[in-house]
C-alpha distance (Angstrom), angle and dihedral (degrees) to the residues before:
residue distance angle dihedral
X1 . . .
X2 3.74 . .
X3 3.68 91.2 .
X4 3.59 92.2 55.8
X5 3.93 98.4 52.0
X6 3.80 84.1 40.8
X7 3.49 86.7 58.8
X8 3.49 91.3 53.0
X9 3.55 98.8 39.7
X10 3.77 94.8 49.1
X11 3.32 109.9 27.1
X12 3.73 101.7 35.2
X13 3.85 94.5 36.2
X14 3.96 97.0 -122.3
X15 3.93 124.8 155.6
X16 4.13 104.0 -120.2
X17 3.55 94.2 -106.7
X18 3.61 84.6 56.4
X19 4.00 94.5 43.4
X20 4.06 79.1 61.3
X21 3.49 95.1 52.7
X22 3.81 96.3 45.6
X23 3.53 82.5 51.8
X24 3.49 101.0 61.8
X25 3.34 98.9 44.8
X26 4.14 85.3 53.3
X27 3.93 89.7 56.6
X28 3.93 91.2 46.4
X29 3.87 91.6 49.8
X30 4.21 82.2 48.2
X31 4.08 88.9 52.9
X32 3.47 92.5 47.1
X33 4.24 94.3 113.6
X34 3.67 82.9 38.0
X35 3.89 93.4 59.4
X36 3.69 87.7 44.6
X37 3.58 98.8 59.9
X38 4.08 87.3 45.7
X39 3.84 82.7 56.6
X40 3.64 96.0 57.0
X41 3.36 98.4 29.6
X42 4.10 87.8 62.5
X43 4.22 86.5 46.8
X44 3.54 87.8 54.4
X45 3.90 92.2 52.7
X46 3.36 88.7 43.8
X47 4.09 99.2 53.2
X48 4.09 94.0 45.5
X49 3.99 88.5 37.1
X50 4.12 84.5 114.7
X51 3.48 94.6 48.2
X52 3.65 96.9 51.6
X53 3.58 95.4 47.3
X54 3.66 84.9 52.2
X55 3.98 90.1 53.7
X56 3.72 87.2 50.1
X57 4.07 97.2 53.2
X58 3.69 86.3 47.8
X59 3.90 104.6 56.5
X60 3.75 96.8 17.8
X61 3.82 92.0 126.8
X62 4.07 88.9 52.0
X63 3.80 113.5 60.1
X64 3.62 95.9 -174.4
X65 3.36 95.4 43.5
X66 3.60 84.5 58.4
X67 3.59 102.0 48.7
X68 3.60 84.8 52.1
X69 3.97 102.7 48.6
X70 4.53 89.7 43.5
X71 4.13 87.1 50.9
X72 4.01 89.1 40.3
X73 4.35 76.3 52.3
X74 3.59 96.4 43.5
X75 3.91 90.2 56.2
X76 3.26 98.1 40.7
X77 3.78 94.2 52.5
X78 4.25 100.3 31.1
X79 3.28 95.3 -120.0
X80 3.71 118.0 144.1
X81 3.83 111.4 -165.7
X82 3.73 92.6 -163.6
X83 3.52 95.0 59.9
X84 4.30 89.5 85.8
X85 3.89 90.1 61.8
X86 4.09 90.7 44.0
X87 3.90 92.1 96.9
X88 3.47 97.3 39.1
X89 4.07 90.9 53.8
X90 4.06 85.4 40.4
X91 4.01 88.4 61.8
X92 3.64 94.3 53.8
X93 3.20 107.7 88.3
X94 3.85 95.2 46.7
X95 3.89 92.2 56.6
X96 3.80 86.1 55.2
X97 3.18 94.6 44.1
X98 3.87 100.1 47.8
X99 4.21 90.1 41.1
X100 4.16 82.5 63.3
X101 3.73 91.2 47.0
X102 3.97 93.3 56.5
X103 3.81 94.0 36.0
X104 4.13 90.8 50.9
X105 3.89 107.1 25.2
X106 3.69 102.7 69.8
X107 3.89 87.7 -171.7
X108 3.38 94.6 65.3
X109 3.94 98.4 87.8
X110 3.50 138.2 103.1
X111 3.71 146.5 124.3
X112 3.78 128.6 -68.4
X113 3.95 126.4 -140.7
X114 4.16 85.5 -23.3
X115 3.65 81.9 -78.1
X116 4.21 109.7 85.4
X117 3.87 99.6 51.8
X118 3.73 91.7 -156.9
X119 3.86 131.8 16.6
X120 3.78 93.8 -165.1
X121 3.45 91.6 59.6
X122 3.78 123.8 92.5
X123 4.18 115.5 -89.4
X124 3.85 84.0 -107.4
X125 3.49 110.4 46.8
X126 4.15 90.4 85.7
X127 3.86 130.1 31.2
X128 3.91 80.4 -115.4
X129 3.68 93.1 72.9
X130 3.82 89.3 52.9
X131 4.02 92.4 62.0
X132 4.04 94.0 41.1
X133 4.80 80.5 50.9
X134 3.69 86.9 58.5
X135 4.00 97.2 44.4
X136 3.37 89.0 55.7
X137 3.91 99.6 48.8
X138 3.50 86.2 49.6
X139 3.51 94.6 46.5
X140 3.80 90.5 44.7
X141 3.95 85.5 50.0
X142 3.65 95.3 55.3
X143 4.02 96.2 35.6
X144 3.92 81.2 63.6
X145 3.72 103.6 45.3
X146 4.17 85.0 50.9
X147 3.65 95.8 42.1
X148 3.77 105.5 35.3
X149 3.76 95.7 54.3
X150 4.22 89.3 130.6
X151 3.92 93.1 42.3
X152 4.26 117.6 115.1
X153 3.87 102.7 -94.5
X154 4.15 87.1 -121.2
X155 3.94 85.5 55.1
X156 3.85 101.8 43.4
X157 3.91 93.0 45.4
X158 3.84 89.1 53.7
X159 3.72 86.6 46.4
X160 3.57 83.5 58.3
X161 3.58 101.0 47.4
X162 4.49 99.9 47.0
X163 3.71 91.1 62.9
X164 3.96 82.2 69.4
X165 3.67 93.3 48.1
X166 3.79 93.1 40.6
X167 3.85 84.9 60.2
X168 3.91 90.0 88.9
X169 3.48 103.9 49.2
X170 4.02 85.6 35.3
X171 4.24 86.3 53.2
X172 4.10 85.3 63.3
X173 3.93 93.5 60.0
X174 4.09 120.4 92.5
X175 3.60 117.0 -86.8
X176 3.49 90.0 -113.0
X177 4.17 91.6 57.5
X178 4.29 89.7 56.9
X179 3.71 82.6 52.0
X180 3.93 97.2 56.6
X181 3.61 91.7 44.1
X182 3.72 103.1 42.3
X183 3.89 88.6 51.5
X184 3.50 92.2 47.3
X185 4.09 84.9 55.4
X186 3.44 92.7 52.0
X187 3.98 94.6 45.9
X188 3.84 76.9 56.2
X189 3.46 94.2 58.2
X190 3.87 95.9 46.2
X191 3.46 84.0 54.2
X192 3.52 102.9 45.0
X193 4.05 83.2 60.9
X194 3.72 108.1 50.1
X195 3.83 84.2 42.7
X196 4.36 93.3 59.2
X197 3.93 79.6 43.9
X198 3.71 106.5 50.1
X199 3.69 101.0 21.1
X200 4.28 114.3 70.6
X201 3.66 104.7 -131.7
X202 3.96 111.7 -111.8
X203 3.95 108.1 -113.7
X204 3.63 107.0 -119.2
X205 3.99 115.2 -103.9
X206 3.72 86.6 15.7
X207 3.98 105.6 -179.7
X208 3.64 99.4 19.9
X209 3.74 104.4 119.4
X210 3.96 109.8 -161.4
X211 3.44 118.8 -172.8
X212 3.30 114.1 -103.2
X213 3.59 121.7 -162.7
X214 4.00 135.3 -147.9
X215 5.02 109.5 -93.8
X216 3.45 101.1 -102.4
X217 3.52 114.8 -139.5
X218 4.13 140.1 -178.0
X219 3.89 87.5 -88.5
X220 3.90 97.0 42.3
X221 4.10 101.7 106.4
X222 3.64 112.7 -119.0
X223 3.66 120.5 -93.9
X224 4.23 129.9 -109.3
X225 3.22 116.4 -112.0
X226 4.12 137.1 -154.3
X227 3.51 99.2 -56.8
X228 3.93 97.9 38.2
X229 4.05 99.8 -107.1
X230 3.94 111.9 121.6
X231 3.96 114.6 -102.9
X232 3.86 94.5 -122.6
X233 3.81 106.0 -141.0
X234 5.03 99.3 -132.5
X235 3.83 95.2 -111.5
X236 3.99 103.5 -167.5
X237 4.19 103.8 -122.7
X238 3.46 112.3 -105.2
X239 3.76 116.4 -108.3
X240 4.22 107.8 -105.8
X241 3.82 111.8 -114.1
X242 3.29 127.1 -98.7
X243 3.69 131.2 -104.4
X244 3.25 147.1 179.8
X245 3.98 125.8 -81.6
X246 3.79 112.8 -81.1
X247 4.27 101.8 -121.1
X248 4.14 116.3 -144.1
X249 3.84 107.9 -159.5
X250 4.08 104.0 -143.5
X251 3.65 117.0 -138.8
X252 3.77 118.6 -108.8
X253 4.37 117.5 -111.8
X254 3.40 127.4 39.9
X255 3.89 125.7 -66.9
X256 3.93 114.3 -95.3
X257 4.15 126.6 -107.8
């Protein structure tokens, strides 16, 4: 890691802060093919959404069952759920490896836009550091609402709530750290657009022909049943008309004995 923002720093001519920057962007460019299996992993969760849900209602009172029947799915369909967390696991090992560079290698420091004094310092040593801890939740916010579109909504609100509680264990990193991450958020973000914009969003429950059949009305005749005689819809009998009372003419004289 310190070769690489050395390379950056010397060769290229870029301020450290800058070298950090030009770094993420490098390992973003890298998880490119990464970031487009998350995208089509997320379509396909989206288009078979229905059909899982249905899976789920059906062996909800058998969790092994279930595990079995969704992976039984997943292979069936090539969908690899673990695909959406594949560039977030990929990045790892370069935030680990860049907090030991600013913790160790004391000439790694610098300022930042004239603004953060010191990018080896920890995100609250200056006011600076303060400004760059809201970026990123906000960043981390919207990265989330772009990229979590096929997440439970229970699951992708809390995934929009931690970033605000991760801001205080976040707030003891170097300078240098919030940096990474926020412009990795806001990468996120860039991406989250031109994907809604080039990529056609996959119709829920795409391929899952129900069948649909023909509004039934008052007029619509009834339909047979099993054994082939016609379910006869009760029709209440209309009441007869009225008319007028029937007159009996009476004959004149009295009747006979």
């Amino acid at each position: 890691m310190k070769s690489i923002l050395n390379f950056f720093h010397g060769n290229v001519g870029l301020p450290w802060s800058w070298s950090i920057v030009a770094l993420t962007v490098l390992v973003r460019i890298v998880l490119v093919p990464l970031t487009v299996r998350q995208i089509h992993s997320m379509q396909s969760l989206q288009a078979h959404g229905p059909e899982m849900k249905a899976i789920q209602q059906k062996y909800k009172g058998d969790r092994a069952k279930l595990n079995e029947e969704l992976m039984k799915f997943y292979r069936e369909n090539h969908i690899n759920p673990a695909a959406s967390c594949l560039p977030l696991l990929a990045q790892f090992p370069v935030f680990i490896a860049l907090y030991l560079t600013l913790r160790h290698a004391k000439e790694v420091n610098g300022s930042f836009l004239h603004i953060v004094p010191d990018i080896s310092a920890k995100g609250t040593a200056h006011w600076s550091g303060y400004v760059l801890l809201a970026i990123y939740a906000g960043s981390q916010v919207a990265s989330t609402y772009f990229m979590g579109a096929t997440m439970d909504k229970t699951q992708r609100n809390l995934m929009m709530v931690l970033p605000l509680l991760f801001i205080t264990v976040v707030s003891r990193f170097p300078t240098g750290l919030i940096l990474y991450w926020m412009t990795t958020n806001l990468w996120t973000v860039g991406q989250g657009l031109v994907t809604r914009r080039l990529v056609p969003r996959t119709p829920a429950g795409k391929g899952v022909t129900a069948p649909i059949g023909p509004k039934r009305s008052s007029r619509t005749p009834p339909r047979e049943s099993g054994n082939g005689a016609a379910a006869a819809d009760t029709e209440k009998p209309k009441p007869a008309a009225s008319r007028p009372p029937r007159r009996v003419k009476r004959k004149k004289g009295g009747s006979r004995r």
